[in-house]
C-alpha positions in Angstrom: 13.2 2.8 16.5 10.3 1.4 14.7 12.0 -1.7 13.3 15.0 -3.7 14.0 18.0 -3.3 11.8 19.8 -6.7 12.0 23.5 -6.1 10.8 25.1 -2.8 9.5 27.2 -3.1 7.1 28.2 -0.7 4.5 29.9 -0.7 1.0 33.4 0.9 0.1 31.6 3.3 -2.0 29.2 4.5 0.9 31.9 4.7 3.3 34.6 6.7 0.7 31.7 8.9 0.4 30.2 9.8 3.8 31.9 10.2 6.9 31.2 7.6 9.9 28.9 10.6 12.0 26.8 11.0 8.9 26.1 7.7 8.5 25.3 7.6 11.8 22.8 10.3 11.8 21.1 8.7 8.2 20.9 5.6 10.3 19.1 7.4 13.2 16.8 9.1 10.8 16.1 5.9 8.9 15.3 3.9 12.3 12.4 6.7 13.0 10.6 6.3 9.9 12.2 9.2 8.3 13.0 7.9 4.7 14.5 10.9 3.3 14.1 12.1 -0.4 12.7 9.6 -1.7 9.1 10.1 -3.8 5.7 10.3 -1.5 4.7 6.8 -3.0 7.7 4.7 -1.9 7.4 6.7 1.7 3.5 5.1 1.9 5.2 1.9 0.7 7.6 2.0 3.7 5.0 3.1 6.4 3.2 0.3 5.2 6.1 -2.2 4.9 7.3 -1.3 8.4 3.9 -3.4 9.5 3.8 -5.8 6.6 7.7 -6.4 7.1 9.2 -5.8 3.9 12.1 -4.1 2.7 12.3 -0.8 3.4 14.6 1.9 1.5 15.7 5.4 2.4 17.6 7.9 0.6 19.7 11.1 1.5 21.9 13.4 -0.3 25.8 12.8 0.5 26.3 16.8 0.4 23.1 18.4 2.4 23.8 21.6 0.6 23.3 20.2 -2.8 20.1 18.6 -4.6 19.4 14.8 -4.3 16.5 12.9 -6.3 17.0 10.2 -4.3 19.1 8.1 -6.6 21.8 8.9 -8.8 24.9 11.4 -7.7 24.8 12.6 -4.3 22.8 9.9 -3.0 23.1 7.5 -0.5 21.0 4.5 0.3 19.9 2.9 3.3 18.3 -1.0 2.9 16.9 -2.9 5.5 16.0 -6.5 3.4 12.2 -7.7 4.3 13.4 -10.0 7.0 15.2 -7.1 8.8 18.4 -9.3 9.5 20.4 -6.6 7.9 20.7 -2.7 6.8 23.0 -1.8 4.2 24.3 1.8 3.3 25.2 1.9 -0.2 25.5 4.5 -3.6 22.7 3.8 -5.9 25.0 2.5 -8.7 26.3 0.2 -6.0 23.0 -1.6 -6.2 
């Protein structure tokens, strides 16, 4: 894990959409450093912020098997604010 995560909390939208293991498994790939599919400039901004300690933002596709832009439909979120006292899956219309 390359940061702590503080509280885990999720909203009814994120957990209607995804089931508990695939959170689970966004979590774990957020933790790493892996930030999903989000653009190549906001990854750089999160390698940098995981030093700098600011927020940090990942995003994955509900449904693997479909496209995901890294907002909008069939995306999900994952925030961990700048002070890293919590991580919070939401939808990006949640936000």
């Amino acid at each position: 894990m390359k940061f702590q995560l503080g509280h885990i909390v999720a909203t009814p939208g994120a957990m209607a959409a995804c089931t508990a293991e695939y959170l689970a498994a966004c979590l774990k790939r957020h933790a790493r450093g892996d930030w999903g599919v989000i653009h190549a400039e906001d990854k750089a901004l999160n390698d940098a912020s995981v030093a700098t300690g600011n927020r940090l933002l990942s995003a994955y596709p509900i449904d693997p098997a479909k496209p995901s832009e890294g907002y909008g439909d069939n995306t999900l979120w994952i925030i961990t604010e700048a002070d890293r006292s919590a991580t919070t899956f939401l939808l990006p219309d949640e936000y």
